[in-house]
Rosetta silent file (secondary structure, phi, psi, omega in degrees, C-alpha in Angstrom):
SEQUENCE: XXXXXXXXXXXXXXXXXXXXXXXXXXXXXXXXXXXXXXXXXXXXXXXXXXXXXXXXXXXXXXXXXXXXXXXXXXXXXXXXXXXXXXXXXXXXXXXXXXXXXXXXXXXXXXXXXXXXXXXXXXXXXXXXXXXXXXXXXXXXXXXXXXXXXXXXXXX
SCORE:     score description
SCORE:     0.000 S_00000001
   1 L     0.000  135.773 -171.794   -8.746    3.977   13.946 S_00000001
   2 L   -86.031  151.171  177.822  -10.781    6.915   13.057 S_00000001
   3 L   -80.086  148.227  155.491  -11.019    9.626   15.573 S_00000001
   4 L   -26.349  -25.329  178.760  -14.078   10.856   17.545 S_00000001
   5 L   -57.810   94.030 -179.715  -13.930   14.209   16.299 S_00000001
   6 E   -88.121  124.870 -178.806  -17.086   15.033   15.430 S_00000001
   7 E  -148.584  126.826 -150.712  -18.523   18.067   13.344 S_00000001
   8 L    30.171   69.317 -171.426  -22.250   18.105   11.937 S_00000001
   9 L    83.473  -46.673  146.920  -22.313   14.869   12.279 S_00000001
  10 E   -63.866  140.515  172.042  -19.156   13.850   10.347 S_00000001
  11 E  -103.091  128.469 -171.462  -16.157   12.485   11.268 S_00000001
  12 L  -107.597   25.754  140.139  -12.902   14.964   10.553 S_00000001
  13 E  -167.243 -177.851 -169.151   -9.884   12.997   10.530 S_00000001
  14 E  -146.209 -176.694 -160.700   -8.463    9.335   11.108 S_00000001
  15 E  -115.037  120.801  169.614   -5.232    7.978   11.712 S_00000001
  16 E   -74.768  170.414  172.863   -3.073    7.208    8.686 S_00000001
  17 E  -145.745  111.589 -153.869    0.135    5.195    8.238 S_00000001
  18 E  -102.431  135.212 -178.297    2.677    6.389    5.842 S_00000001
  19 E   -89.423  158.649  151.070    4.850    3.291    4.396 S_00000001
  20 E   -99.125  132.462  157.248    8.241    3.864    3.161 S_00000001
  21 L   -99.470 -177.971  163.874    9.214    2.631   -0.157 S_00000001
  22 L   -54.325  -33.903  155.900   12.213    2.568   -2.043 S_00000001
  23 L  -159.283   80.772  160.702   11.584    5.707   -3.550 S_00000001
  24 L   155.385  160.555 -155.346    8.763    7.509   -2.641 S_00000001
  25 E  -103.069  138.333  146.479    6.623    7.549    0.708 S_00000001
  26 E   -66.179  138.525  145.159    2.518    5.771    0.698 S_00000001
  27 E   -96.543   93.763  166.549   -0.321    7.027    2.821 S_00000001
  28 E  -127.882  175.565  173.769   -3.319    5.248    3.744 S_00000001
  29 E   -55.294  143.521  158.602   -6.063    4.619    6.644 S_00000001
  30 H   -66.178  -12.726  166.921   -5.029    2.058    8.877 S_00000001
  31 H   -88.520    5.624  164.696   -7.314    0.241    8.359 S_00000001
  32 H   -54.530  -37.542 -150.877   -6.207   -0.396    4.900 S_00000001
  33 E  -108.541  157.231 -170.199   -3.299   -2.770    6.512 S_00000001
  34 E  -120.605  -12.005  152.881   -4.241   -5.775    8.260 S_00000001
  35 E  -155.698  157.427  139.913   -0.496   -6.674    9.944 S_00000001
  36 E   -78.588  120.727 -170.857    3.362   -6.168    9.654 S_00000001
  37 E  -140.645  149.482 -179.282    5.201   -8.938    8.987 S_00000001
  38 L   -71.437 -160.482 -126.077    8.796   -9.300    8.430 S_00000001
  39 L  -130.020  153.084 -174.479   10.438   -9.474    4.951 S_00000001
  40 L  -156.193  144.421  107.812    9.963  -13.220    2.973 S_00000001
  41 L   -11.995   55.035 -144.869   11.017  -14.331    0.101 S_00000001
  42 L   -56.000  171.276  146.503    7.875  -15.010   -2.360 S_00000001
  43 L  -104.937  136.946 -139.364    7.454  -17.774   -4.083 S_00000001
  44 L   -82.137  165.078 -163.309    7.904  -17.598   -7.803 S_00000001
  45 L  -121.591  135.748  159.688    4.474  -17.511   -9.637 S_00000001
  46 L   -24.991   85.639 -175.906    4.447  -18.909  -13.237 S_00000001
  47 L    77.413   18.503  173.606    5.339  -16.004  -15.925 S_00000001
  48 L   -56.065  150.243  165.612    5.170  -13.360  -13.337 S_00000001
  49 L   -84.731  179.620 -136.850    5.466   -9.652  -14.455 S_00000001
  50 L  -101.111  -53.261  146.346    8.391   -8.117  -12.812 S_00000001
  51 L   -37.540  -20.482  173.160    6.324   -6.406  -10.162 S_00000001
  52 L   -89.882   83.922  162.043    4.827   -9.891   -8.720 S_00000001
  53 L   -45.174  -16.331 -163.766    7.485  -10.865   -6.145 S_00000001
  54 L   154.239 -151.122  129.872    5.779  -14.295   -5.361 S_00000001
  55 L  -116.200  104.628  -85.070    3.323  -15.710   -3.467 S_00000001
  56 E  -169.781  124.261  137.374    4.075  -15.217    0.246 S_00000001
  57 E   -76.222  136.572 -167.979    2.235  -17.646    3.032 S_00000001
  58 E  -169.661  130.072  173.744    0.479  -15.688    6.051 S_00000001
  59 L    32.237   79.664  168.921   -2.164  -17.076    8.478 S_00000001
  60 L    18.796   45.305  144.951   -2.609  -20.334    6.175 S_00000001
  61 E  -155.737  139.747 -176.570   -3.177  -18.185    2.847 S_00000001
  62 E   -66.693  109.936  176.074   -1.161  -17.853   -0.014 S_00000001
  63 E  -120.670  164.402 -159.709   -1.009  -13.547   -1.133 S_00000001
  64 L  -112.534  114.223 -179.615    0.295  -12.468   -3.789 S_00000001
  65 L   -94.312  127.246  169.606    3.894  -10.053   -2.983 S_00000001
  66 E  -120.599  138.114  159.152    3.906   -6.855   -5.025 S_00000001
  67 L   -84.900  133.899 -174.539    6.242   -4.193   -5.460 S_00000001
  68 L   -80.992  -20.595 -127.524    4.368   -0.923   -5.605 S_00000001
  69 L  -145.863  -46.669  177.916    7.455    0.866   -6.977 S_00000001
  70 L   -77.166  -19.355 -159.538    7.788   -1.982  -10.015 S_00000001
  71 L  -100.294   -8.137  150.427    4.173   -1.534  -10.712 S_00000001
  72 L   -91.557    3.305 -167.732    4.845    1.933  -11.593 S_00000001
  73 L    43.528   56.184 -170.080    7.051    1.129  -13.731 S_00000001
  74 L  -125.710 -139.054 -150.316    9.960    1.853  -11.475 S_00000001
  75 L  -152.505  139.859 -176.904   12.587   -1.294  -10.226 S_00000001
  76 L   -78.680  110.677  170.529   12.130   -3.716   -7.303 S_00000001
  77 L  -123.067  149.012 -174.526   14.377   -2.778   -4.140 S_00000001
  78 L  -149.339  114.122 -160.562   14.347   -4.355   -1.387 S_00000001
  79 L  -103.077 -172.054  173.275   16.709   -3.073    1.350 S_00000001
  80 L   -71.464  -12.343  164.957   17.905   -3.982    4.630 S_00000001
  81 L  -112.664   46.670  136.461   14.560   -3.094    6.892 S_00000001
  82 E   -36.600  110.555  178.715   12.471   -4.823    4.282 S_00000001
  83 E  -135.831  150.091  178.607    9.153   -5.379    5.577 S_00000001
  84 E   -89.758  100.607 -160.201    5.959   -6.616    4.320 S_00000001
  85 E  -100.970  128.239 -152.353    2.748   -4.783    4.955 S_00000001
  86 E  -100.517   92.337 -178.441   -0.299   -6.945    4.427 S_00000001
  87 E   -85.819  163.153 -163.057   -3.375   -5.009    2.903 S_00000001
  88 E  -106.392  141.609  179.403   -6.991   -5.937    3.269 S_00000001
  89 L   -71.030  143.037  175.963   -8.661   -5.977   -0.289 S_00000001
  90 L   -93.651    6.035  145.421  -11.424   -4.043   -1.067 S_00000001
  91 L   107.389   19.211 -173.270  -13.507   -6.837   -2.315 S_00000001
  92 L   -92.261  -18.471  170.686  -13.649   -6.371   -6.076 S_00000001
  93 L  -127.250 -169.301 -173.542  -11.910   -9.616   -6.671 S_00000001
  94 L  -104.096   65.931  149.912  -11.980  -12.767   -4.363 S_00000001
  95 L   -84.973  110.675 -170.806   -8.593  -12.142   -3.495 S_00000001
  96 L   -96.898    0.713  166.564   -9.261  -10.666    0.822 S_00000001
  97 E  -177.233  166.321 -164.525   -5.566   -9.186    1.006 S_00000001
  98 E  -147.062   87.982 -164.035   -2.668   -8.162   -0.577 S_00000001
  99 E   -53.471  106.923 -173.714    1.058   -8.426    0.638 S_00000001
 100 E  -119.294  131.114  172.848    3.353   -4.791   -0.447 S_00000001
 101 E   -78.050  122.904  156.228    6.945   -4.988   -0.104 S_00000001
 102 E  -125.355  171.355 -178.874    7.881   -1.544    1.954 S_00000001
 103 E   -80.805   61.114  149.867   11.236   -0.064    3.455 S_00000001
 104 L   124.767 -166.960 -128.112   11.042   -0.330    7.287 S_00000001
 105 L  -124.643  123.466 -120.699    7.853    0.063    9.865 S_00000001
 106 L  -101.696 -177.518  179.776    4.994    2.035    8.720 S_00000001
 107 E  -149.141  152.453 -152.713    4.770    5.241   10.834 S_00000001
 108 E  -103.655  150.859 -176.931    1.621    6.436   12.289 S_00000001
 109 E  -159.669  127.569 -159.314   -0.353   10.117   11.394 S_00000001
 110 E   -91.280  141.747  175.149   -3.227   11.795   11.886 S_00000001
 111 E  -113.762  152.691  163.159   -5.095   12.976    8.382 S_00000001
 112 E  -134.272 -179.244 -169.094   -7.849   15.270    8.376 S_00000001
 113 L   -73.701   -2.551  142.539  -10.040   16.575    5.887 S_00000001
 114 L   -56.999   28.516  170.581   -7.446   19.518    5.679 S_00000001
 115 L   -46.281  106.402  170.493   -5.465   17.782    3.463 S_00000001
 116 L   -82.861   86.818  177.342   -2.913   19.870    1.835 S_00000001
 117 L   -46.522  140.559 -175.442   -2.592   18.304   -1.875 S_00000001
 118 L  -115.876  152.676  164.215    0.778   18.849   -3.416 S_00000001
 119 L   -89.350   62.891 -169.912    1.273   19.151   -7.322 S_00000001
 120 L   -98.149  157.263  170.630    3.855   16.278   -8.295 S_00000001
 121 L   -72.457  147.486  146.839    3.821   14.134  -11.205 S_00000001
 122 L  -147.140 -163.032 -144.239    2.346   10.711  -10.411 S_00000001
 123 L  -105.638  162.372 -176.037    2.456    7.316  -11.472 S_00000001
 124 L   -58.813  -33.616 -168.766   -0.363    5.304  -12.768 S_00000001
 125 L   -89.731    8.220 -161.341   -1.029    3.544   -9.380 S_00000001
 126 E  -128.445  119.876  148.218   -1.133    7.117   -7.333 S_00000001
 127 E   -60.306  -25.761 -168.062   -4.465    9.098   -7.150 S_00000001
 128 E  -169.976  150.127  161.226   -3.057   11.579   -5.391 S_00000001
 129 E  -134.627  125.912  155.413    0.085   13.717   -3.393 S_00000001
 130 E  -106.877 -166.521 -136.005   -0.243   15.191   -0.223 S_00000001
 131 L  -134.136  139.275  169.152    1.441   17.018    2.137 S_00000001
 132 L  -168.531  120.541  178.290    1.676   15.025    6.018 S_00000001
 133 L    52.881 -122.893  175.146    4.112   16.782    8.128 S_00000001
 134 L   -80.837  -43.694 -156.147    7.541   17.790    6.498 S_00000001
 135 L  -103.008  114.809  165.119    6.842   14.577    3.708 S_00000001
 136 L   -54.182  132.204  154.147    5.020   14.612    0.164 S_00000001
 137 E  -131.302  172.571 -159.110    3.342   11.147    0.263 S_00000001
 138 E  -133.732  149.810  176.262    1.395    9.840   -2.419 S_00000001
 139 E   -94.278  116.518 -149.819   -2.048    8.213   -2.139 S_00000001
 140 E  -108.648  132.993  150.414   -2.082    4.691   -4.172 S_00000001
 141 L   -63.976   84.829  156.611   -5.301    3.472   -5.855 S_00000001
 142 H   -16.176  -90.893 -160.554   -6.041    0.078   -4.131 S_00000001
 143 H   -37.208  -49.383  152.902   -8.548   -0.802   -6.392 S_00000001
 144 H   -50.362  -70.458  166.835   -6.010   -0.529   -9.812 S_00000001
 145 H   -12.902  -66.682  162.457   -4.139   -2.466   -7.531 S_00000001
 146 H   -28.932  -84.687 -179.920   -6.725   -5.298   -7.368 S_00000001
 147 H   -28.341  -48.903 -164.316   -7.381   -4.880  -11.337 S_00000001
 148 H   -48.509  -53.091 -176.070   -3.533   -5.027  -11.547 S_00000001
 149 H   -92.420  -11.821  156.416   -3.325   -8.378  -10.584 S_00000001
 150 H   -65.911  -52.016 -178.541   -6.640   -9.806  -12.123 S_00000001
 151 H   -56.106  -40.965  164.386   -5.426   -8.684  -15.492 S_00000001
 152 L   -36.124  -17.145 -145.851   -2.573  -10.532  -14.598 S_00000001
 153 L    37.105   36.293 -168.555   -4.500  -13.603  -14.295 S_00000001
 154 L  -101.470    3.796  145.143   -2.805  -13.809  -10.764 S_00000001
 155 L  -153.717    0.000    0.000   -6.068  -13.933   -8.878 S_00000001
């Protein structure tokens, strides 16, 4: 929920939620995710690429489970606090959310427009690394996300 904190008008920071993956940590607004849900099994999708875990049921509709970490062209893990965090789509296809396998309960943070950027290699899905507490986290392009799975013919 973005904070109150007002300055000329502008609002200067909002509360983030950094996911753990298998290996490497996500940031986004919270209002990126639309629940937590425990860890499922997909169901397999026809000719999937190795990132497309399945199709996953939630509130009577069928998303599409991605590893973020395969889709980088890294390897699917999925550990013992597997959990699924269910993101709301940004409306470029008519797919309205999008199920990411992460490593354990998302943990809550405030960002502000004081964003320390860190200089790390990143991966085709990451726009960005920052700095949030003690932990680089990396900022994931949603939208490539989206694309990811249109090109796919998967939505």
């Amino acid at each position: 929920m973005l904070e109150q904190s007002v300055r000329n008008g502008r609002r200067t920071s909002l509360t983030g939620l950094l996911l753990a993956l298998g290996d490497r940590c996500l940031v986004l607004p919270n209002v990126a995710v639309a629940e937590l849900i425990g860890y499922q099994v997909g169901t397999p999708a026809e000719q999937q690429p190795a990132w497309m875990l399945g199709w996953i049921d939630w509130r009577n509709q069928r998303l599409p489970l991605l590893s973020f970490e395969a889709a980088c062209g890294g390897s699917v893990k999925v550990g013992e606090r597997a959990r699924i965090v269910v993101l709301n789509a940004l409306g470029s296809s008519r797919q309205r959310f999008i199920a990411l396998l992460v490593q354990g309960i998302p943990r809550s943070c405030k960002l502000d427009s004081q964003l320390n950027y860190v200089d790390v290699p990143l991966a085709p899905l990451e726009l960005a690394a920052v700095q949030v507490g003690d932990q680089v986290a990396k900022v994931p392009d949603l939208p490539a996300l989206e694309r990811l799975l249109e090109d796919a013919g998967l939505v």
